[in-house]
N, CA and C atoms as a LAMMPS dump frame, in Angstrom:
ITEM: TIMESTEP
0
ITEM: NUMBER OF ATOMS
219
ITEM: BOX BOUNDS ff ff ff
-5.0000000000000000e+02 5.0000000000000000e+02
-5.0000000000000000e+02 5.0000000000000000e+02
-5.0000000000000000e+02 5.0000000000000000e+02
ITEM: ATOMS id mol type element x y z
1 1 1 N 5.459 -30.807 1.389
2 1 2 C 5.709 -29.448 0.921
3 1 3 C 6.692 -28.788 1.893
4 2 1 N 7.291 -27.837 1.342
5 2 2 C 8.771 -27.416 2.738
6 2 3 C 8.161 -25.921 3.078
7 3 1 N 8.917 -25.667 3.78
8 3 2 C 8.394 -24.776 4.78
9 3 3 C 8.579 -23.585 3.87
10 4 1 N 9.379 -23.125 2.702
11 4 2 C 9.004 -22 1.902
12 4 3 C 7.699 -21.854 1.093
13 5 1 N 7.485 -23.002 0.258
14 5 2 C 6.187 -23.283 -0.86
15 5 3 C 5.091 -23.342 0.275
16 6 1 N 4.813 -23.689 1.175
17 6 2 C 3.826 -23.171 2.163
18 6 3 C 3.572 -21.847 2.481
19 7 1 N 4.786 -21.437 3.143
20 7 2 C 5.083 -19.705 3.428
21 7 3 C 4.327 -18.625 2.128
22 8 1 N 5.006 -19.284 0.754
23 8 2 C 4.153 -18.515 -0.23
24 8 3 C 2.967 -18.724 -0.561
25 9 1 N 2.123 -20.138 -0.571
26 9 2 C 0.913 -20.018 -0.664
27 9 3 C 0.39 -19.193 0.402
28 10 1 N 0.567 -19.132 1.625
29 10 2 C -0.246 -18.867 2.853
30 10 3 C -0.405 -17.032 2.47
31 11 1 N 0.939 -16.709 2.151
32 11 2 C 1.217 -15.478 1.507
33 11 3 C 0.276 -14.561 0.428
34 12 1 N 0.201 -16.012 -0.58
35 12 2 C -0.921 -15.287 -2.092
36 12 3 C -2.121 -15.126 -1.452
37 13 1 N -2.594 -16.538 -0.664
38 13 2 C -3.755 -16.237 -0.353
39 13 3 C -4.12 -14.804 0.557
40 14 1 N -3.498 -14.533 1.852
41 14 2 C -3.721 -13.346 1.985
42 14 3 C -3.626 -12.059 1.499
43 15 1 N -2.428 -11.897 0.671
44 15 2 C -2.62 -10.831 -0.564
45 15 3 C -3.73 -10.829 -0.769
46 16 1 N -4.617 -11.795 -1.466
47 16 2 C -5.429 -11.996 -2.026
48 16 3 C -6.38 -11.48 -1.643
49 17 1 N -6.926 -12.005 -0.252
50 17 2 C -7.956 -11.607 0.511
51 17 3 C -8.187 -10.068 0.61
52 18 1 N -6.533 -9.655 1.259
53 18 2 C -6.115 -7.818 1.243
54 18 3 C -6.949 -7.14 0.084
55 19 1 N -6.252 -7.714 -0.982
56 19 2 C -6.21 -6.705 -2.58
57 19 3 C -8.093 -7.02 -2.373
58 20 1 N -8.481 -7.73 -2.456
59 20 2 C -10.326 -8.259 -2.612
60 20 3 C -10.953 -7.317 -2.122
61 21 1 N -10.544 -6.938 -0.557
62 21 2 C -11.314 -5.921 0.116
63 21 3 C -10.661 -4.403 -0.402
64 22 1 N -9.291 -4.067 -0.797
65 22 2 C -8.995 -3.269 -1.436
66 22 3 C -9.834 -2.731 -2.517
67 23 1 N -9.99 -3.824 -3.047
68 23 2 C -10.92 -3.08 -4.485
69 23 3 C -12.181 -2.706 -4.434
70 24 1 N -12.837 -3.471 -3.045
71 24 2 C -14.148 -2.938 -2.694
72 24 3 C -14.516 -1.655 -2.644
73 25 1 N -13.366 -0.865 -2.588
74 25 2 C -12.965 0.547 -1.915
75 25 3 C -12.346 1.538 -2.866
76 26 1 N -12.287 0.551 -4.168
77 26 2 C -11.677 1.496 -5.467
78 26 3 C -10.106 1.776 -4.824
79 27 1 N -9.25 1.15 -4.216
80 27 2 C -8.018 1.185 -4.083
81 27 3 C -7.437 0.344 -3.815
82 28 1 N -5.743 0.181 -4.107
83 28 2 C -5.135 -0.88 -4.316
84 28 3 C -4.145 -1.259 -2.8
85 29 1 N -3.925 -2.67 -2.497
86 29 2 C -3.442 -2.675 -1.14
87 29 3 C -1.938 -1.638 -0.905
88 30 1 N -1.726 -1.868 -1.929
89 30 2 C -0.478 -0.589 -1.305
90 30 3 C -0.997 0.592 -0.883
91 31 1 N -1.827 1.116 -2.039
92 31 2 C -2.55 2.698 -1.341
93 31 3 C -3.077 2.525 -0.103
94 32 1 N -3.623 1.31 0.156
95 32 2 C -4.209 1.16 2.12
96 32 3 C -2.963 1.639 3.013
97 33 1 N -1.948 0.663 2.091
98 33 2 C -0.898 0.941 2.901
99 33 3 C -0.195 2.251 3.344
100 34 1 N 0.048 3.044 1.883
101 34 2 C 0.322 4.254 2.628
102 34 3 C -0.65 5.019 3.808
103 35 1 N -2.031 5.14 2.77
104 35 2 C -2.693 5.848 3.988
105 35 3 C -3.034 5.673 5.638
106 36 1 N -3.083 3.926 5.668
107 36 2 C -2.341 3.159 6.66
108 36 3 C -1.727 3.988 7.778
109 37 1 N -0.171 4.222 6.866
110 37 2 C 0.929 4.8 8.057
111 37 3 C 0.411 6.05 7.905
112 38 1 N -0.271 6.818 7.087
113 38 2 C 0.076 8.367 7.77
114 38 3 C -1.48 8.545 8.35
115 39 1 N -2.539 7.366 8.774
116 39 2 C -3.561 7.658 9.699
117 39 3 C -2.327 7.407 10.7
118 40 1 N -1.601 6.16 10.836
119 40 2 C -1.201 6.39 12.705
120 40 3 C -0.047 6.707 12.469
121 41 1 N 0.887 7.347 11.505
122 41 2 C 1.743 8.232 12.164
123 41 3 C 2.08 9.332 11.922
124 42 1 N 0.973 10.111 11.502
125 42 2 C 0.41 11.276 10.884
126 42 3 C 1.115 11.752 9.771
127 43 1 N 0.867 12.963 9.384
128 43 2 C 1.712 13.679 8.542
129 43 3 C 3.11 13.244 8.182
130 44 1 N 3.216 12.691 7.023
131 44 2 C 4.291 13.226 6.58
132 44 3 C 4.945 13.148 5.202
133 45 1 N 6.34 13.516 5.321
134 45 2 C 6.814 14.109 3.746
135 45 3 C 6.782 13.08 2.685
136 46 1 N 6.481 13.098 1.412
137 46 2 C 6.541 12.126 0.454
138 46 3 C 8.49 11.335 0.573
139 47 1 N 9.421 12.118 1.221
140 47 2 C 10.807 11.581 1.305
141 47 3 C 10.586 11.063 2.613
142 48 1 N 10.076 11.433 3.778
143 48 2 C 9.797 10.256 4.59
144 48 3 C 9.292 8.749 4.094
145 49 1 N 7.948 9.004 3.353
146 49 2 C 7.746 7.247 3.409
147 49 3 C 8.018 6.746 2.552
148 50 1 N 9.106 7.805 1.528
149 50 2 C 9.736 6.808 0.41
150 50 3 C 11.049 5.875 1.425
151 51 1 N 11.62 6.651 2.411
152 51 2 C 12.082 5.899 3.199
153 51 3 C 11.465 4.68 3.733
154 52 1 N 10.866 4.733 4.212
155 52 2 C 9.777 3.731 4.821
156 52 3 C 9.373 2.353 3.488
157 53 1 N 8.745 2.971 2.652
158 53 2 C 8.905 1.789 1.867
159 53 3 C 9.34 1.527 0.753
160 54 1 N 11.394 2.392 0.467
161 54 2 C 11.967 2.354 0.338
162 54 3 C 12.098 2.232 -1.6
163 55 1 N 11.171 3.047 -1.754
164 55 2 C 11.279 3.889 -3.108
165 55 3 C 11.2 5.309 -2.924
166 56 1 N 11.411 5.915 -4.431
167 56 2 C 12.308 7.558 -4.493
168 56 3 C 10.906 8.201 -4.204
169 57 1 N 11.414 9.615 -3.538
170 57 2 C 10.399 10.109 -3.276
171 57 3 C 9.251 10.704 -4.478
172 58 1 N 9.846 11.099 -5.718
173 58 2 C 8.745 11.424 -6.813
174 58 3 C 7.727 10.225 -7.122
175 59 1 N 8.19 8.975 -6.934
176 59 2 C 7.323 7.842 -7.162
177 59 3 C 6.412 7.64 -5.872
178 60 1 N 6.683 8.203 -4.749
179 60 2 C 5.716 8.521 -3.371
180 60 3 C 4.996 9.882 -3.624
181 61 1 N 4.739 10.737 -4.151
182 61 2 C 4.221 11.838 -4.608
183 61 3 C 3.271 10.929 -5.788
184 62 1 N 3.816 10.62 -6.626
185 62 2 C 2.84 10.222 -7.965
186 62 3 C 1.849 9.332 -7.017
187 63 1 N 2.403 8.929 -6.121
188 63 2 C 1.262 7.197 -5.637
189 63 3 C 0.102 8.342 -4.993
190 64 1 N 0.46 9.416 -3.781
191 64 2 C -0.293 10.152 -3.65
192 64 3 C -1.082 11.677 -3.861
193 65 1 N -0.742 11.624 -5.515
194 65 2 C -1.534 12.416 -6.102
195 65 3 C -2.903 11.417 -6.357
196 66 1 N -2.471 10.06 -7.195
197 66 2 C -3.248 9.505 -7.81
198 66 3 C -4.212 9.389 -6.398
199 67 1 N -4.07 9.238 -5.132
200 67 2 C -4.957 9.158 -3.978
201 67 3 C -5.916 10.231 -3.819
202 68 1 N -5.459 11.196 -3.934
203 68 2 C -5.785 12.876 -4.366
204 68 3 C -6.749 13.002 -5.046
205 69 1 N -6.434 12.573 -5.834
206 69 2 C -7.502 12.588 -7.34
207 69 3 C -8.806 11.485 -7.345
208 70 1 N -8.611 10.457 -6.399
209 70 2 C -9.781 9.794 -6.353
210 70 3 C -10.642 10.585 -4.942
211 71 1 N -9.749 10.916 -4.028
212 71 2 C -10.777 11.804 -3.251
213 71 3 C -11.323 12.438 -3.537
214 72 1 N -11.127 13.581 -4.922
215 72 2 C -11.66 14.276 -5.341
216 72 3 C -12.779 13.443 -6.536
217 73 1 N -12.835 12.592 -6.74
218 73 2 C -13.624 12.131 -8.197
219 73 3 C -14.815 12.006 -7.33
């Protein structure tokens, strides 16, 4: 097997593992992810971490309303 088709299994499987404990928690590994960066690097603007992980900022607002809304449920 070459050193990419390894790289991606080794890859799914940890996704895998991630998203597993994700859902334990009623959220998806990206949402860890944002909340992730703004536990350690606090506050900030939905156009900051659309920078960061390099989508528009209304689609970083929608990700954390929907976060919003489960805090509140």
């Amino acid at each position: 097997m070459d050193y990419l088709s390894q790289w991606y299994i080794e890859y799914r499987s940890v996704s895998s593992n991630l998203n597993a404990i994700c859902h334990k928690h009623d959220i998806s590994l990206e949402q860890f992810l944002y909340l992730e960066r703004l536990v350690m690097e606090g506050t900030q603007s939905p156009s900051e971490l659309a920078m960061v992980f390099k989508i528009s900022s209304p689609i970083v607002t929608r990700k954390l309303n929907v976060l919003q809304d489960k805090k509140n449920d």
